[in-house]
C-alpha positions, 0 to 999 in steps of 0.5 A: 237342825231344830231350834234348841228353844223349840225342843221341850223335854218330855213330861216328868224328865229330869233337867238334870238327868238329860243334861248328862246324858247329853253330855255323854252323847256329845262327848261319844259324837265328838270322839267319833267325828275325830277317830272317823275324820267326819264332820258333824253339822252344827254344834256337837253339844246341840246336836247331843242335846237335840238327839236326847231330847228326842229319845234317840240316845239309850241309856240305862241304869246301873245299880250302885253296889251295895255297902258292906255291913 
């Protein structure tokens, strides 16, 4: 497990977008280690955090609807 404070987000990410994807991740992990009866090592939200920063989490946007006239 890497240092939280080592870990630098790529260049021109939002701080913003990580942290919910991350959370995403760590809520996944979570639900996953309690369904499979598995332990994850260390801080499930770290362990989020570090896989996201890292680019090992996919994610992908989803086109709002658009407003009716």
């Amino acid at each position: 497990m890497t240092k939280l404070a080592s870990l630098i987000p790529p260049r021109g990410s939002n701080k913003y977008e990580l942290c919910i994807i991350a959370s995403r991740e760590a809520r996944r992990l979570n639900d996953w280690s309690h369904r499979t009866g598995e332990n994850i090592i260390g801080k499930v939200t770290a362990t989020a955090l570090e896989r996201t920063i890292r680019q090992e989490v996919p994610f992908l946007y989803e086109d709002a609807p658009l407003p009716e006239a």
